[in-house]
C-alpha positions in Angstrom: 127.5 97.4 107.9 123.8 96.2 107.5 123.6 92.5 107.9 121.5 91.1 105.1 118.9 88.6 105.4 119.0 85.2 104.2 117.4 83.9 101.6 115.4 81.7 103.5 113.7 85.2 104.8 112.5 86.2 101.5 109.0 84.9 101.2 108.5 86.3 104.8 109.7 89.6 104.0 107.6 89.6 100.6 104.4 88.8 102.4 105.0 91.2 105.0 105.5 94.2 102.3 102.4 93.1 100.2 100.2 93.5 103.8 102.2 97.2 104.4 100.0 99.9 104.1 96.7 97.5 103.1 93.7 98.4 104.4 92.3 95.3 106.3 90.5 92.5 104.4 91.6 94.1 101.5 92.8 92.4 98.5 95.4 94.3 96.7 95.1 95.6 93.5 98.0 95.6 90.8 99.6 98.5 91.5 99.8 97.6 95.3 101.5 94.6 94.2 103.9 96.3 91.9 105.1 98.5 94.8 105.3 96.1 97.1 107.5 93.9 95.1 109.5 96.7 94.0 110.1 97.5 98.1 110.8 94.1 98.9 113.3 94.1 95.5 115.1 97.2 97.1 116.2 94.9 99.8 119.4 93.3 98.8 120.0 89.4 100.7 122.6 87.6 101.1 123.9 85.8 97.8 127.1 84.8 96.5 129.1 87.4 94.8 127.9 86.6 90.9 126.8 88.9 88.3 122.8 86.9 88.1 123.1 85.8 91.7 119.8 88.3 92.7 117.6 89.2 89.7 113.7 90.0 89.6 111.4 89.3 87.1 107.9 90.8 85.8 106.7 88.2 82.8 103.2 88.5 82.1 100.7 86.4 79.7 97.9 84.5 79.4 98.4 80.8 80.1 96.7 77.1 81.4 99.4 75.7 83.7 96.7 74.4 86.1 93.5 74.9 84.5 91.8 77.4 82.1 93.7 79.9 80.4 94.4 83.1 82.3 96.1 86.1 82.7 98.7 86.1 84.4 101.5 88.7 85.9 104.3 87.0 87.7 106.7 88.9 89.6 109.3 87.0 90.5 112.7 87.5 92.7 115.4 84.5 91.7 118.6 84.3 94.1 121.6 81.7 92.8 122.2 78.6 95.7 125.7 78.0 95.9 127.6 74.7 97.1 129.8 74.7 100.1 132.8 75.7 97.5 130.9 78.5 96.5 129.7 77.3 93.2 126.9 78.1 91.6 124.4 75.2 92.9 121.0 75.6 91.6 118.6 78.7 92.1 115.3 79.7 94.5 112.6 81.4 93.1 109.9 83.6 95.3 106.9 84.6 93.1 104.0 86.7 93.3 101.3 85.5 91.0 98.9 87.6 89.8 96.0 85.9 88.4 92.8 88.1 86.0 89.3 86.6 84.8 89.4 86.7 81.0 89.5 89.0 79.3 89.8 90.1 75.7 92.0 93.1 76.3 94.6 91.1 78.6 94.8 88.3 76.3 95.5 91.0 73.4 98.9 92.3 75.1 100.3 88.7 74.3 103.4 87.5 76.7 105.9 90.0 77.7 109.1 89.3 80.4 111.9 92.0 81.5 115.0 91.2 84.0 116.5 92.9 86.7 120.0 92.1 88.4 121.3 93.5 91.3 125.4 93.8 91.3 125.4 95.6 87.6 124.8 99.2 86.3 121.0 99.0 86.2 119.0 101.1 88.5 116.1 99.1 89.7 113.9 102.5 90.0 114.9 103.4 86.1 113.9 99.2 84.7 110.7 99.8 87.2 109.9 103.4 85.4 110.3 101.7 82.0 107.9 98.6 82.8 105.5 101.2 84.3 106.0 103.3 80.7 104.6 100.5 79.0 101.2 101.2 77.1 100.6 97.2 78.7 100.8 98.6 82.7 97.9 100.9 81.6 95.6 98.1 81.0 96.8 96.2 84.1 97.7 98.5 87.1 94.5 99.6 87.8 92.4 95.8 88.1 91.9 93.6 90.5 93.3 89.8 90.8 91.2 87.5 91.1 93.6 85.4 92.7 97.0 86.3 94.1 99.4 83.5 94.7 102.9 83.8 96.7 104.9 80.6 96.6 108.7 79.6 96.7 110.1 77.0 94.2 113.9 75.8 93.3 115.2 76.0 89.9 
């Protein structure tokens, strides 16, 4: 059996599969990141035994959390934290944060956000073929952030 890694491994491993394969010095581009995150959501961890217990997350829009409004595509990866009785606790969040300069065509795909769970009948390869379907993806994949941002919070 293949021991899975701990949660505490996941920003680690996410880092590591956004530098795979990258030229060096060079920032990724969209689709680099989308295949990244999709390699590093193929790797199952070690969670409780829950139906929403590993999930990812694309959610994009154009928003001022910390400044000017920008685009933004999140790609997210939320594991469930349980308690020493093995209830459910709270739950970790590892993101990859795509940020865009403005720009009218983003800001005209409006907000968008789609789940994944590991654990039910979903295929992550067919809910990644549909997000990549999307006339949306055609305006993104293909540009450059201007800012990428990994970071860990609890929820």
């Amino acid at each position: 059996m293949t021991r899975r890694p701990p949660i505490g491994e996941a920003m680690g491993l996410l880092e590591s599969e956004l530098r795979a394969g990258r030229r060096a010095l060079a920032y990724p581009d969209t689709e680099d990141a989308w295949l990244a995150f999709l390699r590093f959501g193929r790797r199952l961890f070690d969670v409780p035994d829950t139906p929403d217990a590993d999930g990812l997350l694309l959610q994009y829009g154009t928003h001022s959390f910390d400044g000017p409004p920008t685009f933004t595509l999140d790609l997210a990866r939320q594991f469930e934290i349980a308690d020493s009785n093995d209830n459910y606790d709270h739950y970790v969040q590892v993101h990859c944060e795509l940020r865009y300069r403005p720009a009218p065509a983003l800001q005209a795909l409006g907000s968008f956000d789609s789940w994944f769970f590991h654990g039910t009948r979903d295929d992550l390869d067919e809910w990644a073929q549909r997000l990549s379907e999307r006339a949306a993806w055609t305006t993104i994949r293909m540009l450059k952030p201007a800012e990428i941002r990994l970071y860990q919070e609890q929820v």
